[in-house]
LUMMARTI-347324 format. One record per residue (C-alpha): residue in three letters; x, y, z; residue number from 1. Coordinates in steps of 0.2 Angstrom, whole numbers. Layout:
N
site type=Ala; px=X; py=Y; pz=Z; seq=NUM
...
END
This chain:
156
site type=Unk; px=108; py=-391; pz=31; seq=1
site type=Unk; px=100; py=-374; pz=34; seq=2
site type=Unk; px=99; py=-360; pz=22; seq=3
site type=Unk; px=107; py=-351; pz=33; seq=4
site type=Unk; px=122; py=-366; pz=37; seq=5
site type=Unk; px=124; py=-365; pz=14; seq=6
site type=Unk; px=125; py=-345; pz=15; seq=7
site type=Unk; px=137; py=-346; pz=26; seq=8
site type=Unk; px=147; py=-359; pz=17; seq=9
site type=Unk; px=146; py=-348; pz=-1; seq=10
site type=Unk; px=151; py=-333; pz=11; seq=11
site type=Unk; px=167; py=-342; pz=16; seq=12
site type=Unk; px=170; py=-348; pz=-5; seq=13
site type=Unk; px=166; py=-331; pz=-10; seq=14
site type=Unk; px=177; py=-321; pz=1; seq=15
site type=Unk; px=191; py=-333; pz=-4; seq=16
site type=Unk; px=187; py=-332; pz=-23; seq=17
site type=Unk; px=187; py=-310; pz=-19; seq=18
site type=Unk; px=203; py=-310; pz=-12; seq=19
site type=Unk; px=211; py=-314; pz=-29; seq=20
site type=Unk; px=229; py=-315; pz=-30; seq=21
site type=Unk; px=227; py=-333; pz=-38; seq=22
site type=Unk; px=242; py=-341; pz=-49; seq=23
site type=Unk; px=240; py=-355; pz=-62; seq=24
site type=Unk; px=233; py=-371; pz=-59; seq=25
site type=Unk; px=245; py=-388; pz=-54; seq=26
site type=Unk; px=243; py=-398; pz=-70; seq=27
site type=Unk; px=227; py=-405; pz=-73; seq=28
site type=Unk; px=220; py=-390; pz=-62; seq=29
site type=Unk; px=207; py=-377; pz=-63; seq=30
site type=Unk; px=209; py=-359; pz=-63; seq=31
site type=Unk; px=202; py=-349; pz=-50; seq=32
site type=Unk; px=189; py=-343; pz=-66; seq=33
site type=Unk; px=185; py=-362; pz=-70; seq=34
site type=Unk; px=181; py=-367; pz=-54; seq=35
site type=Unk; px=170; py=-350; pz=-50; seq=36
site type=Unk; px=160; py=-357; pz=-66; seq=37
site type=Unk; px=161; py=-375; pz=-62; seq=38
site type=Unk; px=152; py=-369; pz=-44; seq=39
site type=Unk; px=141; py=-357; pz=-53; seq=40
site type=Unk; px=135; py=-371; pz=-68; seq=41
site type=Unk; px=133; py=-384; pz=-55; seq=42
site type=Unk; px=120; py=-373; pz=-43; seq=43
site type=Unk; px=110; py=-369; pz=-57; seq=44
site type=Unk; px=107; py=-389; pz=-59; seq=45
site type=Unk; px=104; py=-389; pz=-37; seq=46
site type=Unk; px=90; py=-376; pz=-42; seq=47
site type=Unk; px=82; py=-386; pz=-55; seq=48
site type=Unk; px=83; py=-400; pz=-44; seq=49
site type=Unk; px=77; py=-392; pz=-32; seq=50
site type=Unk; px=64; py=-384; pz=-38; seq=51
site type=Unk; px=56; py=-402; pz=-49; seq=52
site type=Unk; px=57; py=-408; pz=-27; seq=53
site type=Unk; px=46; py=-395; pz=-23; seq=54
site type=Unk; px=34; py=-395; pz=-37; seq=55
site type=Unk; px=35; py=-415; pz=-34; seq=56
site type=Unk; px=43; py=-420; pz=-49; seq=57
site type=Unk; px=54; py=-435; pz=-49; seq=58
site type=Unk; px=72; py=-428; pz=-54; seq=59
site type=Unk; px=89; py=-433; pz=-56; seq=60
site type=Unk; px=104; py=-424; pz=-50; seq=61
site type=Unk; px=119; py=-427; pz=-65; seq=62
site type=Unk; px=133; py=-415; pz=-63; seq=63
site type=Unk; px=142; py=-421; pz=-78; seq=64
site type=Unk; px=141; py=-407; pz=-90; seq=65
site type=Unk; px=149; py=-393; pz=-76; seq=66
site type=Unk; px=166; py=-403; pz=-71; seq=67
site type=Unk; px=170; py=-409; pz=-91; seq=68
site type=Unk; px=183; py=-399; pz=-96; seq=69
site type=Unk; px=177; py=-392; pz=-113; seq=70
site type=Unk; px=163; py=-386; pz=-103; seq=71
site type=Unk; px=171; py=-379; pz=-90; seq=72
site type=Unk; px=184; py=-371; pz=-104; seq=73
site type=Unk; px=168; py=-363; pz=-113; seq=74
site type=Unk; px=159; py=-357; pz=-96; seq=75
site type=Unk; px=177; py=-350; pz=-86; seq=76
site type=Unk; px=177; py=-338; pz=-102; seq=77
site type=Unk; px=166; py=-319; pz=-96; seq=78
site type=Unk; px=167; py=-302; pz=-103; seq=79
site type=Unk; px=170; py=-295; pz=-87; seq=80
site type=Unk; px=182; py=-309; pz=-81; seq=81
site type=Unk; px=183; py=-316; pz=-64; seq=82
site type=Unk; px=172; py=-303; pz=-56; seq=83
site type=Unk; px=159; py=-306; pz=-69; seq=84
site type=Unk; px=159; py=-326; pz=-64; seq=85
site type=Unk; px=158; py=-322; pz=-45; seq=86
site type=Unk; px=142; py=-310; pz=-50; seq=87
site type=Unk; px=137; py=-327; pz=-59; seq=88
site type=Unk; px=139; py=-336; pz=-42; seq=89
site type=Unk; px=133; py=-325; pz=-32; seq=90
site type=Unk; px=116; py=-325; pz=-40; seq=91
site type=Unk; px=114; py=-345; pz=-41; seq=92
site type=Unk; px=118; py=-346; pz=-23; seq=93
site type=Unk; px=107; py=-335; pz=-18; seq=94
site type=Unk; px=93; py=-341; pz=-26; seq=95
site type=Unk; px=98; py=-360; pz=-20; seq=96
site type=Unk; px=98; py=-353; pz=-3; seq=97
site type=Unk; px=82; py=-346; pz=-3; seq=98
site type=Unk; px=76; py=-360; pz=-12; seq=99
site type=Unk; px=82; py=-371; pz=4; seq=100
site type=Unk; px=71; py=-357; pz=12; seq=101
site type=Unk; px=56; py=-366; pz=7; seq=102
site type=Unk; px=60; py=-384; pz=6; seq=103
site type=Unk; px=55; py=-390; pz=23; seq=104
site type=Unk; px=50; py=-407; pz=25; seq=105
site type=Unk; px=51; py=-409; pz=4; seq=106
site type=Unk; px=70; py=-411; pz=8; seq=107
site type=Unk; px=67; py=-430; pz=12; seq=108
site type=Unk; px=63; py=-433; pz=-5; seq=109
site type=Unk; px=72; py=-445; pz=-13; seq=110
site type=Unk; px=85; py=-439; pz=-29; seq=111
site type=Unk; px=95; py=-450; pz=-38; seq=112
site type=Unk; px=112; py=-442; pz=-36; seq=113
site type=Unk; px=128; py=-441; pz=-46; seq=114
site type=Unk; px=141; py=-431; pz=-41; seq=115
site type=Unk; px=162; py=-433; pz=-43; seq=116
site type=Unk; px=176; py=-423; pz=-39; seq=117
site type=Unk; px=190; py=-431; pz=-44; seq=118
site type=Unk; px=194; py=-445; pz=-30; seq=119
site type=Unk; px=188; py=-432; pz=-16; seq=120
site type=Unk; px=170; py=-434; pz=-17; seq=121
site type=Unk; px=159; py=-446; pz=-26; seq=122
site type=Unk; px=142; py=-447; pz=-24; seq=123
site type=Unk; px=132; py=-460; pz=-35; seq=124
site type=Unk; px=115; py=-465; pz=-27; seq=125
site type=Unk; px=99; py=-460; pz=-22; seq=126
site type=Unk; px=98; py=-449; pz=-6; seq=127
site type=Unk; px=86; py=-437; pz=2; seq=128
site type=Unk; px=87; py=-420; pz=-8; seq=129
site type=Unk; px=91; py=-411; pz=7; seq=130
site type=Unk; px=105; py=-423; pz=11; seq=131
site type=Unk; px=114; py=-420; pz=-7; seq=132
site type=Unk; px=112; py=-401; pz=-2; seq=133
site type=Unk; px=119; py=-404; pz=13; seq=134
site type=Unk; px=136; py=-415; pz=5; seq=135
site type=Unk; px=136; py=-398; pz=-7; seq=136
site type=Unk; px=136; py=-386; pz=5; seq=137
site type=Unk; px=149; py=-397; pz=20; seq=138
site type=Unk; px=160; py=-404; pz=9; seq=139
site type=Unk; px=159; py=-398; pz=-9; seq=140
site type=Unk; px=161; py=-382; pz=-7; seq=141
site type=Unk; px=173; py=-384; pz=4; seq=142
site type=Unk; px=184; py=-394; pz=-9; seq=143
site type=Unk; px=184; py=-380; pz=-21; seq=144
site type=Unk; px=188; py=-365; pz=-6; seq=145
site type=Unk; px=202; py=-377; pz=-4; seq=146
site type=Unk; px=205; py=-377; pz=-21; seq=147
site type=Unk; px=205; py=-359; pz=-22; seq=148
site type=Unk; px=218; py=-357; pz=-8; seq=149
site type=Unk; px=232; py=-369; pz=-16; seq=150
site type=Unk; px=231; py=-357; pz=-32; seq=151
site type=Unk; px=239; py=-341; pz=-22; seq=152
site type=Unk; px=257; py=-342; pz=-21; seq=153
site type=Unk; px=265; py=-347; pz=-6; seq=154
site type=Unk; px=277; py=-331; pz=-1; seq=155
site type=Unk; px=292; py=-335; pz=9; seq=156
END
């Protein structure tokens, strides 16, 4: 995936996250501010990633600690609420974008991976680093703008 293909994917998120208007979760669900957190907490573990690939540093990508719940709870909570965590977001992606800038051919380096979402995505290999960034940016992200979606209100 290109940086410009991952802006493009936290553009979509971020204008869906912006448009507010969000309701409580199904049960078991996150709010809209859980998931902005859970996005926010899991690029800054892409960037360290990211960043032991380009130093070559062996690494391993364990998103564990931003999809438990009581971290989740603990990160969702801002001073400046929603707009804060999207000011959150908007910082970690921009700076795993531009990280994406400069990985170039460092991007087939292998990562061990562990990513789940639920039954909708479950990653738990070793894959080119570039390729997990690609998974994010394709179809995580996507889950979690869908996510966002099913938490306005249907009007009728």
């Amino acid at each position: 995936m290109e940086a410009a293909e991952l802006r493009r994917a936290y553009d979509d998120l971020l204008t869906e996250v912006t448009a507010g208007g969000f309701g409580p979760p199904p049960p078991g669900g996150l709010t809209a501010e859980q998931v902005v957190a859970h996005l926010a907490a899991n690029d800054e573990l892409m960037i360290e990633a990211t960043e032991a690939v380009l130093a070559g540093s062996p690494w391993t990508y364990y998103d564990a600690q931003s999809t438990l719940p009581p971290q989740v709870d603990a990160m969702a909570v801002h001073p400046a609420g929603l707009s804060g965590l999207v000011a959150w977001l908007q910082t970690t992606s921009g700076r795993l974008c531009a990280l994406l800038d400069r990985l170039g051919p460092a991007a087939e380096t292998p990562v061990e991976c562990h990513l789940r979402e639920g039954t909708a995505l479950a990653v738990e290999e070793s894959l080119p680093w570039g390729r997990m960034l690609d998974i994010h940016g394709r179809i995580h992200l996507a889950i979690h703008r869908e996510e966002l979606r099913a938490l306005r209100p249907t009007t009728r």
